[in-house]
N, C-alpha and C positions, 0 to 999 in steps of 0.2 A: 704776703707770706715771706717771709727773710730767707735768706736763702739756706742758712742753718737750720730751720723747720723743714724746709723743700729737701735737703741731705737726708735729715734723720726720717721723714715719710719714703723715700727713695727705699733706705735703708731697707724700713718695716716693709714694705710690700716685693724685697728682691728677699730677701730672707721667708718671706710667708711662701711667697709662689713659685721661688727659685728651681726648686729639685722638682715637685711636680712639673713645671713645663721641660725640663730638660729630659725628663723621662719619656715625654710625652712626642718630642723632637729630634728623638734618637733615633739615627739611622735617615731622617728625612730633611737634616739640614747639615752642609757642611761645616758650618763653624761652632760646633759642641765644645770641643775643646778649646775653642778659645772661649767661648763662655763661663766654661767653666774655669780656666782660669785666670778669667776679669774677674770671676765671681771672688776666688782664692784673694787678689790683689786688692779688690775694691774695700776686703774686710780686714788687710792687712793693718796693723795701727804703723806702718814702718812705711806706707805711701802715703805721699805727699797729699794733703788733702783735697788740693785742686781734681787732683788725679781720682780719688774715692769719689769724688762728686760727680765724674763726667762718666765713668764707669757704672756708678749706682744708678744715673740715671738713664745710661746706655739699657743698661740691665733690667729697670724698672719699667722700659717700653716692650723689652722682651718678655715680660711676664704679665703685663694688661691684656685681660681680655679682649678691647675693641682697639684695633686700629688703627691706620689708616686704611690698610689692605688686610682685609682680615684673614686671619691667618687657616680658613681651612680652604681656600682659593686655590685649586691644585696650580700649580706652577707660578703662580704670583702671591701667595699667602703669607712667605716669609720675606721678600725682595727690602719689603719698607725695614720690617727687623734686622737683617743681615746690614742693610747700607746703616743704619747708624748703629748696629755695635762694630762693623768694620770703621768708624770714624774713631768712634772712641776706643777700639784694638790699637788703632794708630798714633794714637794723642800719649797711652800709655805703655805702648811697646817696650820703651826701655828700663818700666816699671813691673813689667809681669815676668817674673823673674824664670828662672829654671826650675826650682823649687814650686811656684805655685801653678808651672805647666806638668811639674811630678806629680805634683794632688789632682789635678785634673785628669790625667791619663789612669792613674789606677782608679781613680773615682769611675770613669768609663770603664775601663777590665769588669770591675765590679759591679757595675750597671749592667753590661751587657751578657754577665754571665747569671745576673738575678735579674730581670725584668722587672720583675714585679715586685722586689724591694725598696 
């Protein structure tokens, strides 16, 4: 698989599963907001694409349903999730801009004032 293939399946499955698991990890993981906006950054066309790549694929371990610690493990379910999108928070820090942590924070307001939208 090229690695161009491995980006745009990344892509398809953070886009399919992105907002159901983030609804679903609300309130039970700290790093929401930053996921949400890696999630903002990773679909920006204005980041580097090294950067979309490592963020997609941060993000597409975040929404697989198996593994390696599966995620309904009370206190160890998210450790494997959190430790690689904290690598790739950090690879692109100086890429997630102000603006795509503005989309992420009213994204949450508005999350957390509809649950179940």
């Amino acid at each position: 698989m090229s690695d161009t293939d491995r980006l745009l399946e990344n892509e398809m499955r953070v886009r399919a599963g992105f907002w159901r698991k983030v609804r679903q990890t609300l309130g039970k993981v700290p790093f929401t907001e930053d996921a949400v906006a890696a999630f903002h950054c990773a679909l920006d066309p204005a980041t580097p694409l090294p950067i979309r790549a490592t963020l997609l694929g941060a993000l597409a371990y975040f929404v697989m349903p198996f593994d390696a610690i599966p995620d309904f493990i009370v206190g160890l379910g998210y450790t494997d999730d959190a430790a690689i999108l904290i690598a790739a928070f950090t690879a692109a820090r100086v890429h997630i801009t102000e603006a795509h942590r503005a989309k992420a924070r009213a994204w949450l307001l508005k999350a957390q004032a509809s649950p179940a939208a």
